[in-house]
N, C-alpha and C positions, 0 to 999 in steps of 0.2 A: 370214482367209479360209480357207476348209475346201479341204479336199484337192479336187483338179479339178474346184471350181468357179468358174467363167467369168464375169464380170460381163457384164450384159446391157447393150449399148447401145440407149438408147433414141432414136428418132428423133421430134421434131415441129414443127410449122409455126411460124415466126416469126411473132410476132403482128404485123399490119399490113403482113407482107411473104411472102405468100402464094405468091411463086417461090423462096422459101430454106426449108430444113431446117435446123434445129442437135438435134446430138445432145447426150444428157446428159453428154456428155465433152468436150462444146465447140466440134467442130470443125462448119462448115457445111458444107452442100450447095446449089449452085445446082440448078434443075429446071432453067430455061430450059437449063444447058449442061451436064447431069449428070455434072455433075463435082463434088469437094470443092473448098472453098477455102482449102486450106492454107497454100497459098503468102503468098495473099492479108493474111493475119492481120500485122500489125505492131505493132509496140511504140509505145505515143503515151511523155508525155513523163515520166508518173508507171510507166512499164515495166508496163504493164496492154497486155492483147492486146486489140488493135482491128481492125474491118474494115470498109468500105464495101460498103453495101448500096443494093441502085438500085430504085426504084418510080416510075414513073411519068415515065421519063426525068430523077430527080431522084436525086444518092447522097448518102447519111447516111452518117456513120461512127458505129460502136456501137462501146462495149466491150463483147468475146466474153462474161465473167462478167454483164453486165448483161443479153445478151440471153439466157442460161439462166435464170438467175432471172426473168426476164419469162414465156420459155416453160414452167419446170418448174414452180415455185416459185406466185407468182401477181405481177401487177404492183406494179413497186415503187414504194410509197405514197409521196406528194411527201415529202419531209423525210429519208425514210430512204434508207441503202445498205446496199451490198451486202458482205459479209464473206469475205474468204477463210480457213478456219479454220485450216486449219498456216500461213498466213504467206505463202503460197509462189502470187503472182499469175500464176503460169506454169499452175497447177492450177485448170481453170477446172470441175472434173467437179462435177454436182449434187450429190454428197455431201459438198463442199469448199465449200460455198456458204449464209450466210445473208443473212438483210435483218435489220437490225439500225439501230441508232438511232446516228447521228455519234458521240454519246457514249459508247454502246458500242465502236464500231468504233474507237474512239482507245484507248480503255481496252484493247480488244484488242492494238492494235499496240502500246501501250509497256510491255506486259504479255510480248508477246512478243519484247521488244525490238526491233520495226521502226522506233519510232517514234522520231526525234529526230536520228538520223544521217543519216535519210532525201536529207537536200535538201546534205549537204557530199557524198555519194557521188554526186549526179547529175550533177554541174558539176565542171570546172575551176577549178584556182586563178585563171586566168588568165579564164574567161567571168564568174566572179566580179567580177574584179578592173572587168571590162570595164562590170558591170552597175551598180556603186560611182559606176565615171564618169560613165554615163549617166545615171544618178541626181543626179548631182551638176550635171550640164547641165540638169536639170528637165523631161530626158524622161519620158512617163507610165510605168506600170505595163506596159499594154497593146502601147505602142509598140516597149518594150526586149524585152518578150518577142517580137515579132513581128521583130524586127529581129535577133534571136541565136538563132531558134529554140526556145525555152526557155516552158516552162510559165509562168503570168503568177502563180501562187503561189511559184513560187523567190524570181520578183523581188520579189514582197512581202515577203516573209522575210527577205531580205536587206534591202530597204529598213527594216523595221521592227526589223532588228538580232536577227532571232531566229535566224539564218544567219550564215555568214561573217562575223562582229564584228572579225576581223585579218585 
């Protein structure tokens, strides 16, 4: 970046939710309560920034990366996602972001080594251990994630032995 120049933040309308702003650096703006929604923003279970957005006395939660590329980018085509390109799912700014094909997007992460350690850093030994048993009582996929909090891909992973094997 060149000497004292200032990157621009861009401001524009959430597609389909005509009372939020998101700027090209990720963060939203409510109109109804002109305020940002910083606070608002939380971690779901893959550590991707999320927030719940209300229309129609109804709230969705979106991931923050997903709604900049909706807004900057152009809608992302069924099949594909969204890429962070340093790695770094904290960094949700337009310039950090593509749409790119599953197959890329893995090729990226185990390229930049995210990929494969991913799911023994999310969990416990022990939520682990918890999810083995559960499994082993012939509770579903669905059930053990909803019941431990836990993403219902960990538990697959784990059940299919590509996770916690000891």
């Amino acid at each position: 970046m060149a000497q004292g120049h200032i990157p621009i933040t861009q401001w524009s309308e959430i597609p389909n939710h005509s009372d939020y702003l998101i700027s090209s650096c990720g963060n939203v703006l409510s109109l109804k309560r002109s305020k940002p929604l910083l606070r608002s923003q939380t971690l779901d279970n893959w550590n991707y920034k999320q927030l719940s957005l209300s229309k129609d006395g109804k709230k969705n939660t979106y991931r923050t990366h997903c709604l900049v590329a909706n807004s900057y980018i152009q809608k992302i085509p069924k099949g594909m996602q969204v890429n962070h390109k340093d790695g770094v799912k904290a960094n949700n700014s337009l310039s950090n972001l593509e749409i790119v094909t599953p197959k890329e997007n893995t090729r990226h992460a185990i390229e930049g080594g995210l990929k494969g350690s991913y799911f023994k850093n999310t969990i416990s030994k022990e939520t682990a251990d918890n999810i083995k048993e559960k499994l082993l009582l012939g509770c579903s996929v669905r059930e053990i994630a909803e019941s431990l909090n836990v993403n219902t891909g960990i538990v697959s992973q784990i059940k299919y032995g590509r996770t916690w094997k000891t």
